[in-house]
Residue frames as qw, qx, qy, qz and C-alpha x, y, z in Angstrom:
[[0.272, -0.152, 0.950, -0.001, -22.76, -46.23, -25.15],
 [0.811, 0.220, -0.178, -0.513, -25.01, -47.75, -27.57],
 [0.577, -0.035, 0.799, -0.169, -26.12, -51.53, -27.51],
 [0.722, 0.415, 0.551, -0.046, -26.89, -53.50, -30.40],
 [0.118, 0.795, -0.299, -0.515, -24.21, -51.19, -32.66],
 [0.408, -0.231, 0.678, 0.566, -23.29, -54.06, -34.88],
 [0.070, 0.295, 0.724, 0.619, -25.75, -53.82, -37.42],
 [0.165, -0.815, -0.548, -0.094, -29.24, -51.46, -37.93],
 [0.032, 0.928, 0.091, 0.360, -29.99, -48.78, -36.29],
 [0.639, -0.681, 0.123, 0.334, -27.50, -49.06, -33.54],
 [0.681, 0.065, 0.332, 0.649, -24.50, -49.26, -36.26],
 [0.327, 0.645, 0.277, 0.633, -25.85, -46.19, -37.68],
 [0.443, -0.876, -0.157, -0.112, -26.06, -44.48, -34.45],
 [0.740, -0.514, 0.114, 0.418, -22.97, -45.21, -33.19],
 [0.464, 0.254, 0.248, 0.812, -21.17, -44.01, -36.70],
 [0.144, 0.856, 0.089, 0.488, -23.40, -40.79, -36.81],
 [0.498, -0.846, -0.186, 0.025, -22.41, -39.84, -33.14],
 [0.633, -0.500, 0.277, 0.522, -18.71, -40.76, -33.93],
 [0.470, 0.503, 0.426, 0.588, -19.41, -38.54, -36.80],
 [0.306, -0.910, -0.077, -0.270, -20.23, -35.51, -34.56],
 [0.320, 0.521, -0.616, 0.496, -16.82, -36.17, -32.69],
 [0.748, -0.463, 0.044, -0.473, -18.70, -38.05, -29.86],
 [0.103, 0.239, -0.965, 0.038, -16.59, -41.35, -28.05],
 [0.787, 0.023, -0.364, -0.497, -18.79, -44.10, -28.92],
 [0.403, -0.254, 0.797, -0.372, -18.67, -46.78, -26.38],
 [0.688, 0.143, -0.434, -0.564, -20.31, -49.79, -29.01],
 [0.513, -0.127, 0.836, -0.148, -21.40, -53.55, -27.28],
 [0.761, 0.220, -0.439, -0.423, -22.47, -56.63, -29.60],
 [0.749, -0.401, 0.484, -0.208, -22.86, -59.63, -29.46],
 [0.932, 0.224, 0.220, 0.183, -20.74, -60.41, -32.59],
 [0.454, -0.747, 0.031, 0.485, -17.45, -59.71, -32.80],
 [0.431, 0.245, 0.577, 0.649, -17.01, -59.65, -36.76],
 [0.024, 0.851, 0.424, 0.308, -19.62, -56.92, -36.72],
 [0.326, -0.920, 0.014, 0.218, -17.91, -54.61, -34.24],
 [0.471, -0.098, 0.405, 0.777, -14.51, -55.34, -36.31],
 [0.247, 0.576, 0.332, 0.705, -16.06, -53.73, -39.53],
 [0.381, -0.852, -0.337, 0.122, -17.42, -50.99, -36.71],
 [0.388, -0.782, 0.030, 0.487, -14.51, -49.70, -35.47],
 [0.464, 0.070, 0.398, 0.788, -12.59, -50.03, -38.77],
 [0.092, 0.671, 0.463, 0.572, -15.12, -47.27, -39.95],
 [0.366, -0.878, -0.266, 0.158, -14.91, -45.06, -36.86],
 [0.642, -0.460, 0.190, 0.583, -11.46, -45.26, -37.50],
 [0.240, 0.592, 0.461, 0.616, -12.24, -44.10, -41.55],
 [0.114, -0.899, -0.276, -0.320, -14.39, -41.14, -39.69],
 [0.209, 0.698, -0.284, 0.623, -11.27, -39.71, -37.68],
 [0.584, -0.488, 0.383, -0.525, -13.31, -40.67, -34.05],
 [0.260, 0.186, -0.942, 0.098, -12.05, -44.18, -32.87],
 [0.786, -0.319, -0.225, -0.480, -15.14, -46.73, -31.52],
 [0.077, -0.442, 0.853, -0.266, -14.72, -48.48, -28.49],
 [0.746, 0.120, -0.484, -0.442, -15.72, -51.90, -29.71],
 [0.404, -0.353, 0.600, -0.593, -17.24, -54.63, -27.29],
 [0.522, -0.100, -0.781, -0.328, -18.33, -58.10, -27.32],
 [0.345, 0.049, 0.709, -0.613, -20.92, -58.58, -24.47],
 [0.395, -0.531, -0.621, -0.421, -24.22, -60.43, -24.86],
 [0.117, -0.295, 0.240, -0.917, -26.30, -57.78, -22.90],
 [0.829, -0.406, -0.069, -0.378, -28.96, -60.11, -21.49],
 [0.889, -0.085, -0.415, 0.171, -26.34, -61.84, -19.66],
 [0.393, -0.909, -0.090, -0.101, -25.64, -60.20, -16.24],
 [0.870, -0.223, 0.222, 0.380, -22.34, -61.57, -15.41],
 [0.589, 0.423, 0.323, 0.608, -21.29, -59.96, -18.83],
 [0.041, 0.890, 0.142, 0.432, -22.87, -56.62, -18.70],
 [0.669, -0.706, 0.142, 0.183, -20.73, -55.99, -14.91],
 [0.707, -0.162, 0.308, 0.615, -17.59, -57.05, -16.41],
 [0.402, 0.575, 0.414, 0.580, -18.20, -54.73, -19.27],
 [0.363, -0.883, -0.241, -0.171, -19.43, -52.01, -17.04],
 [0.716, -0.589, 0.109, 0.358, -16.31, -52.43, -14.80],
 [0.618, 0.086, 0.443, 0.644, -13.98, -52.15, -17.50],
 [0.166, 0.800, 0.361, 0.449, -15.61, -49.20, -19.12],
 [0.365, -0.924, -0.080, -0.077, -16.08, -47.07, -15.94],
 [0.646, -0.515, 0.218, 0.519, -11.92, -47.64, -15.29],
 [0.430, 0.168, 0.327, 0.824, -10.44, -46.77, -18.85],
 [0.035, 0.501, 0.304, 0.809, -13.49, -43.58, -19.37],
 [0.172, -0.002, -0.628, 0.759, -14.73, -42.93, -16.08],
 [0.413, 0.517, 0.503, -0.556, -18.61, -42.17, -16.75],
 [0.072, 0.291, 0.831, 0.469, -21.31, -42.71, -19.46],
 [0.232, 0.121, 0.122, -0.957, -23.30, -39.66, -20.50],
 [0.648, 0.171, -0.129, -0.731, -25.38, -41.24, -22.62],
 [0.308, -0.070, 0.949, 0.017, -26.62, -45.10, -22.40],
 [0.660, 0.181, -0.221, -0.695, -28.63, -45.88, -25.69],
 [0.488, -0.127, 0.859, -0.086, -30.70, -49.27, -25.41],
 [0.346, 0.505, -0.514, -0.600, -30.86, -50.17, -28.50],
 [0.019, -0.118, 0.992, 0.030, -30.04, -54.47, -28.64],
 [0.676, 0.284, 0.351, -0.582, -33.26, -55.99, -29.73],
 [0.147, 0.143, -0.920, -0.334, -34.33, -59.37, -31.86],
 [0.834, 0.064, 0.011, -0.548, -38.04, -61.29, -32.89],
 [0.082, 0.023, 0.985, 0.151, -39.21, -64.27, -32.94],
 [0.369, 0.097, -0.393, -0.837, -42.21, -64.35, -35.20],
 [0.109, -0.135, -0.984, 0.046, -44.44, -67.14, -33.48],
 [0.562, -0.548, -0.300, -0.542, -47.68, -67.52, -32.24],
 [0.456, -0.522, 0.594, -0.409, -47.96, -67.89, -28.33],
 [0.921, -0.199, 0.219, -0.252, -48.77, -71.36, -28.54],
 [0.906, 0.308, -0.069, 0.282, -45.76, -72.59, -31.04],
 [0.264, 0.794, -0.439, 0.327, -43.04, -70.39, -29.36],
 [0.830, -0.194, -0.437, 0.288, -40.73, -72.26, -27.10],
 [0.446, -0.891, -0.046, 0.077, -39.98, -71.12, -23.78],
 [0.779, -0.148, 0.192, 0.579, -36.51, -70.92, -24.86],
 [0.275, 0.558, 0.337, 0.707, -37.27, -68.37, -27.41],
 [0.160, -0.928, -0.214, -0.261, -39.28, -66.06, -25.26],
 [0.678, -0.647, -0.081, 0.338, -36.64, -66.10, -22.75],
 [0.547, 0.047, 0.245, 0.799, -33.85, -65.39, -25.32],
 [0.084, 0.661, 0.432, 0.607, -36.27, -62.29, -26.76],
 [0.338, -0.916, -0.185, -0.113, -36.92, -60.83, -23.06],
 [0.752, -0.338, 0.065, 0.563, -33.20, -61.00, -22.18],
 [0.442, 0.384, 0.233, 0.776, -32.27, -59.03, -25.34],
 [0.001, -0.658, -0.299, -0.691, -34.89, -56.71, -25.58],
 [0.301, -0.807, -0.170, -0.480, -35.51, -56.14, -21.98],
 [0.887, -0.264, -0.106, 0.363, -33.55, -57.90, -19.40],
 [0.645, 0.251, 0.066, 0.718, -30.74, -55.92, -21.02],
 [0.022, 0.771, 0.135, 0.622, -32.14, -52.55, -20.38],
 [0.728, -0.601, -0.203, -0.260, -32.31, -53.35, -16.82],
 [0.836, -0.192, -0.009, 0.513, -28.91, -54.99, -16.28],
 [0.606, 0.349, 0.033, 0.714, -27.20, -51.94, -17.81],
 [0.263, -0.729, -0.054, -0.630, -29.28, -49.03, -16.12],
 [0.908, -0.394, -0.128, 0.069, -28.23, -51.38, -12.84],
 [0.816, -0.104, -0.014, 0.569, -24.56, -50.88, -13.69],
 [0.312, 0.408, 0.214, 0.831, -24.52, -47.43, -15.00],
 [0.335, -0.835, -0.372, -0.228, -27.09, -45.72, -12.74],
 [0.751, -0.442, -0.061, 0.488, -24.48, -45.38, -9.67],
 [0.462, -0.379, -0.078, 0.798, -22.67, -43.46, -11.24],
 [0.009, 0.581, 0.458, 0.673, -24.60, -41.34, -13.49],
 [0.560, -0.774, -0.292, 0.032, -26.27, -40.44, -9.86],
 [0.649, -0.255, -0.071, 0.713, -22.77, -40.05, -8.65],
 [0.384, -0.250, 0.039, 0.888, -22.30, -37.07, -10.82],
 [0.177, 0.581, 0.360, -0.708, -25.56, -35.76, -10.99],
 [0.313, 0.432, -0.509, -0.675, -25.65, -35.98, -15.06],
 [0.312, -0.084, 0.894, 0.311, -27.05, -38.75, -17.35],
 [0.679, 0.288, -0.027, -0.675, -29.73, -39.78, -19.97],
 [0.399, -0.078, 0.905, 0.123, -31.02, -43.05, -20.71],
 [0.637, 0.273, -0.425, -0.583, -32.59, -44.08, -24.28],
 [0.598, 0.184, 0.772, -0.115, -34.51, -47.13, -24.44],
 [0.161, 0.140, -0.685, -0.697, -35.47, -48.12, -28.04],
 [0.512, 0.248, 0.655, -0.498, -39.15, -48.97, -28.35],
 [0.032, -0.181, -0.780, -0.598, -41.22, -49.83, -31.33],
 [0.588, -0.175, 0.056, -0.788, -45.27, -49.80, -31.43],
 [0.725, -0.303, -0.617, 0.050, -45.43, -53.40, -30.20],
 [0.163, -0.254, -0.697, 0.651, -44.80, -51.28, -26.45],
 [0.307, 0.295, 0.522, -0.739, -47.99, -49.64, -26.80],
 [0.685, 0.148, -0.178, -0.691, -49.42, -52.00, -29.09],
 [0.575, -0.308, 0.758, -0.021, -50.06, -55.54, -29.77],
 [0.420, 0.593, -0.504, -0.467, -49.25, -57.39, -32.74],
 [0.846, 0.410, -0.283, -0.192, -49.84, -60.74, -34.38],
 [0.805, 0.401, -0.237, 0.367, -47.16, -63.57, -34.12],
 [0.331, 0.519, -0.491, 0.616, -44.96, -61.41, -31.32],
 [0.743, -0.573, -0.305, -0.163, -45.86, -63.00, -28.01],
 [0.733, -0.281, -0.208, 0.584, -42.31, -62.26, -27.03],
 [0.397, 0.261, 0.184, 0.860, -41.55, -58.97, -28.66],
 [0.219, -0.740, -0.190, -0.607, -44.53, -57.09, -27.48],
 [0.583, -0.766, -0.248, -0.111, -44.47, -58.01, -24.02],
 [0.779, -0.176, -0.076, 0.597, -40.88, -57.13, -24.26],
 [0.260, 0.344, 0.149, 0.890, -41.30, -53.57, -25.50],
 [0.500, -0.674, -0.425, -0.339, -44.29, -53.15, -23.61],
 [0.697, -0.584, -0.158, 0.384, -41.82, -53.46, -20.40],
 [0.550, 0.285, 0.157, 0.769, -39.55, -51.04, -22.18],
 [0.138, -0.596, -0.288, -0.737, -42.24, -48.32, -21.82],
 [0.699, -0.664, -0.254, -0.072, -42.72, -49.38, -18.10],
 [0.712, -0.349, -0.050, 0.607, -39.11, -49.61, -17.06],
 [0.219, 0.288, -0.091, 0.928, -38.37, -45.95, -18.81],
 [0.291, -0.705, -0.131, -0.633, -40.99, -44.44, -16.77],
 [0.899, -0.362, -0.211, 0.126, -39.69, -46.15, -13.71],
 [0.629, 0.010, 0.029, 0.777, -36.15, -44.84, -14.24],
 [0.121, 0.598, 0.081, 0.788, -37.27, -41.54, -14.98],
 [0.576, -0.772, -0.067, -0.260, -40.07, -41.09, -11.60],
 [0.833, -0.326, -0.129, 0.428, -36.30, -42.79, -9.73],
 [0.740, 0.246, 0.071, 0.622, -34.03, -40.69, -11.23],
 [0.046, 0.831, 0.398, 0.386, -35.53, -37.38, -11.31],
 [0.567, -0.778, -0.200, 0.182, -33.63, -36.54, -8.11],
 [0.701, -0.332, 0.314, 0.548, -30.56, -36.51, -9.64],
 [0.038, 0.740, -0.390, -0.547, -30.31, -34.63, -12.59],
 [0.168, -0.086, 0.934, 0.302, -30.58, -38.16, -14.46],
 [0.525, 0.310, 0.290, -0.737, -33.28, -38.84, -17.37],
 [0.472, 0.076, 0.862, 0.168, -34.71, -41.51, -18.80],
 [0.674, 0.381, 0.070, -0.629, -37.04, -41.79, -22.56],
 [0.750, 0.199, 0.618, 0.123, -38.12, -44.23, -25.09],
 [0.263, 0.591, -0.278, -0.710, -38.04, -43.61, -28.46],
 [0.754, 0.322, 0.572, 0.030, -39.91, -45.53, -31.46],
 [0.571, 0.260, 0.426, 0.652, -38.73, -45.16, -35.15],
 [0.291, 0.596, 0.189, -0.725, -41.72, -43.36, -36.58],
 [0.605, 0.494, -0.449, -0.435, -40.81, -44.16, -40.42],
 [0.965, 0.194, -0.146, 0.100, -39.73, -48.06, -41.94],
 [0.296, -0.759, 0.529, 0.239, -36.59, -48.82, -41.19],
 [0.812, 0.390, -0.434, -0.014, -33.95, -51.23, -43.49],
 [0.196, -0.502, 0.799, -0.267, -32.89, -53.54, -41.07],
 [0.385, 0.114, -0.883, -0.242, -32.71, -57.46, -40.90],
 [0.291, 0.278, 0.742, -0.536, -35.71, -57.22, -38.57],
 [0.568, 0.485, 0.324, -0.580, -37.68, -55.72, -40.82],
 [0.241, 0.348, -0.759, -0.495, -36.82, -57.48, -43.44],
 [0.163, -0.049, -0.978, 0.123, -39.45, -60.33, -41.52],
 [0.055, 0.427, 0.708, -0.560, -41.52, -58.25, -40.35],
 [0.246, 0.564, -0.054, -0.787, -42.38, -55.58, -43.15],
 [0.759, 0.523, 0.385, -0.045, -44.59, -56.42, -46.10],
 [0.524, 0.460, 0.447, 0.559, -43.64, -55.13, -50.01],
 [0.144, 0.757, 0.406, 0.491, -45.21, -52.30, -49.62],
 [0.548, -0.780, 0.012, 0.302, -44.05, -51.45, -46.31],
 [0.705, -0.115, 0.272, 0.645, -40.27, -52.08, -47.85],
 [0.437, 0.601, 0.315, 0.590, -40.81, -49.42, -50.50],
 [0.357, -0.904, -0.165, -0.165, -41.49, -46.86, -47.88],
 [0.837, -0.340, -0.122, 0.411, -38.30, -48.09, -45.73],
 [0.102, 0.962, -0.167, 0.189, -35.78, -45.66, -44.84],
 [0.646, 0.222, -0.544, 0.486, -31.64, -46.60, -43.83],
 [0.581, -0.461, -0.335, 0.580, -31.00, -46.57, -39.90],
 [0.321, 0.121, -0.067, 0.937, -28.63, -43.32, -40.62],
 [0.055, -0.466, -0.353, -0.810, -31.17, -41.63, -41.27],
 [0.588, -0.693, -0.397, -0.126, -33.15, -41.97, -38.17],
 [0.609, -0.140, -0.250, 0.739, -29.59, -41.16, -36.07],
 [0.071, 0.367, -0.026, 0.927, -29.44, -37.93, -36.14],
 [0.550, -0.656, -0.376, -0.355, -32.53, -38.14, -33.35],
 [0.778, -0.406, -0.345, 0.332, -30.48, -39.42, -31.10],
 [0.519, -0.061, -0.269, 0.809, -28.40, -36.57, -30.98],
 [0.261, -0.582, 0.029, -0.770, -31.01, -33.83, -30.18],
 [0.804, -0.454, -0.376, -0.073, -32.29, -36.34, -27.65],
 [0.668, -0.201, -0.160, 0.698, -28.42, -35.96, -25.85],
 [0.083, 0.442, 0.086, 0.889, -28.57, -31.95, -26.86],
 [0.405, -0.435, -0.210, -0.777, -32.13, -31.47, -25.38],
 [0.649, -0.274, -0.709, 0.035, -33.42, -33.96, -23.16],
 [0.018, 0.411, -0.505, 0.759, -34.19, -32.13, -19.78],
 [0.147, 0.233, 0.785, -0.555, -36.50, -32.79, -16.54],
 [0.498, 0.399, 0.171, -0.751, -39.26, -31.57, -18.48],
 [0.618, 0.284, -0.532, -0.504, -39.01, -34.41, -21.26],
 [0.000, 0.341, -0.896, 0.285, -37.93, -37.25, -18.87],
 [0.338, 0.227, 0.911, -0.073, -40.31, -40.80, -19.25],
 [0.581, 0.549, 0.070, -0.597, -41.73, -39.35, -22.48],
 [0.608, 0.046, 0.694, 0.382, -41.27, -41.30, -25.70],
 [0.168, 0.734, -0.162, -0.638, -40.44, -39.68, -28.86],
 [0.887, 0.402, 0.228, 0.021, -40.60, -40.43, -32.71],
 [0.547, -0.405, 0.389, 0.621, -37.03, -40.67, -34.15],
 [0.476, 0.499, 0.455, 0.564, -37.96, -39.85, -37.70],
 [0.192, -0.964, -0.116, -0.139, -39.58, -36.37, -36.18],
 [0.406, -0.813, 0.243, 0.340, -36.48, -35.62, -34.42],
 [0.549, -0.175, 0.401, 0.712, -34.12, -36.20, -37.05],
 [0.312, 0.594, 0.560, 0.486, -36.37, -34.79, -39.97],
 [0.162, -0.918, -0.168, -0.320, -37.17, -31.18, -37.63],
 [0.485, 0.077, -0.509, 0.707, -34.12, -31.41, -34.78],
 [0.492, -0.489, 0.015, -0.720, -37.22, -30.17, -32.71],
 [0.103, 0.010, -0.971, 0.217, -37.52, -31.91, -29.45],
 [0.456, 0.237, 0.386, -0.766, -40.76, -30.45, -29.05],
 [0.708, 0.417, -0.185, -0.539, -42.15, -31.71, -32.48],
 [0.288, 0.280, -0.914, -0.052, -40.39, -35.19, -31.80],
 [0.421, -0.194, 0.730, -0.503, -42.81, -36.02, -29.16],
 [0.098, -0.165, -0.958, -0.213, -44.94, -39.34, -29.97],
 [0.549, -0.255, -0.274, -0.747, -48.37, -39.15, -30.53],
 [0.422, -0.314, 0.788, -0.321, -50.42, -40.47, -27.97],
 [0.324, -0.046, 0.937, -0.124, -51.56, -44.33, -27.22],
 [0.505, 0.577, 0.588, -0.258, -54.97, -43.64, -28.73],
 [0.429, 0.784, 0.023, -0.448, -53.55, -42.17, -32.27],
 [0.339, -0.397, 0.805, 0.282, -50.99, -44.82, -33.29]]
């Protein structure tokens, strides 16, 4: 299951996995974007099951959840992905905004690991991905919502993991590592950044060593996607630490 699959890096996730012959389980919150989605899973041979949920909205994520678990019965993998800025300063952002930013970016992680834990536990199997950036273990200009929303990202996978740990269930983060071309960073990255920039796809391929590899011994670590796609090493994916960013 991957969140945020219409566009970015979700979209490219979700195609590489249902390039690998994976069933893609895809939520958005637009439903023109998950059309062109599936119409391309369908191109790649692996049908997408294509969702409209807005994942900060609890009510939703249940119904969605419910529905899922009846037609496929369990979710190996739950990538949180869904994420969105707002580029203010603390004083000019409206409490409307932050709220809408922690919902996406974190809220959302929460509600879904809520619905999906159960049964991941149930059958002793799972792995959660949490998308992070360096605004969770930095802070940054202008993102009074966005850091302290990734920042909880990095708290709530280590939380899930120290919970889980009984079970056979495991949680990590994972930050890019390289530019990315997406219509975040299209706000956030200078010129010179942009030249650097690499397509989503490219970063995919992480995700699937992460699902390959991922064992009790990696579980609340946080890893650079560019490294894992660029070496298919989980060892040589790990993130550098807090003090070399």
């Amino acid at each position: 299951m991957v969140t945020g699959a219409g566009s970015g890096l979700g979209r490219g996730v979700a195609l590489h996995l249902a390039g690998l012959g994976a069933r893609v389980i895809a939520l958005s919150l637009l439903p023109e974007e998950l059309e062109s989605l599936a119409r391309e899973g369908e191109a790649l041979g692996t049908p997408i099951t294509a969702l409209p949920v807005d994942v900060g909205d609890a009510a939703q994520v249940h119904n969605a959840i419910a529905e899922i678990l009846e037609r496929f019965h369990h979710v190996d993998v739950l990538i949180n992905n869904a994420g969105i800025i707002v580029l203010k300063p603390v004083e000019e952002m409206a409490v409307q905004e932050w709220d809408r930013v922690m919902a996406t970016n974190l809220r959302s992680v929460f509600l879904l690991s809520h619905e999906l834990v159960p049964s991941m536990k149930g059958r002793s199997k799972g792995l959660i991905v949490n998308v992070s950036s360096q605004s969770g273990v930095k802070g940054f200009v202008g993102e009074a919502g966005y850091c302290p929303s990734k920042h909880g990202v990095e708290g709530l996978t280590k939380t899930l993991a120290l919970e889980l740990a009984p079970w056979n269930v495991f949680a990590v983060s994972v930050t890019p590592g390289a530019f990315m071309r997406t219509a975040m960073s299209l706000i956030t990255l200078g010129p010179e950044q942009q030249a650097q920039w690499h397509e989503p796809g490219e970063l995919a391929p992480g995700f699937a060593v992460l699902a390959r590899e991922v064992g009790a011994a990696q579980s609340g670590r946080r890893f650079d996607l560019w490294q894992l796609s660029q070496t298919g090493s989980i060892k040589q994916g790990l993130a550098a630490a807090v003090s070399e960013q």
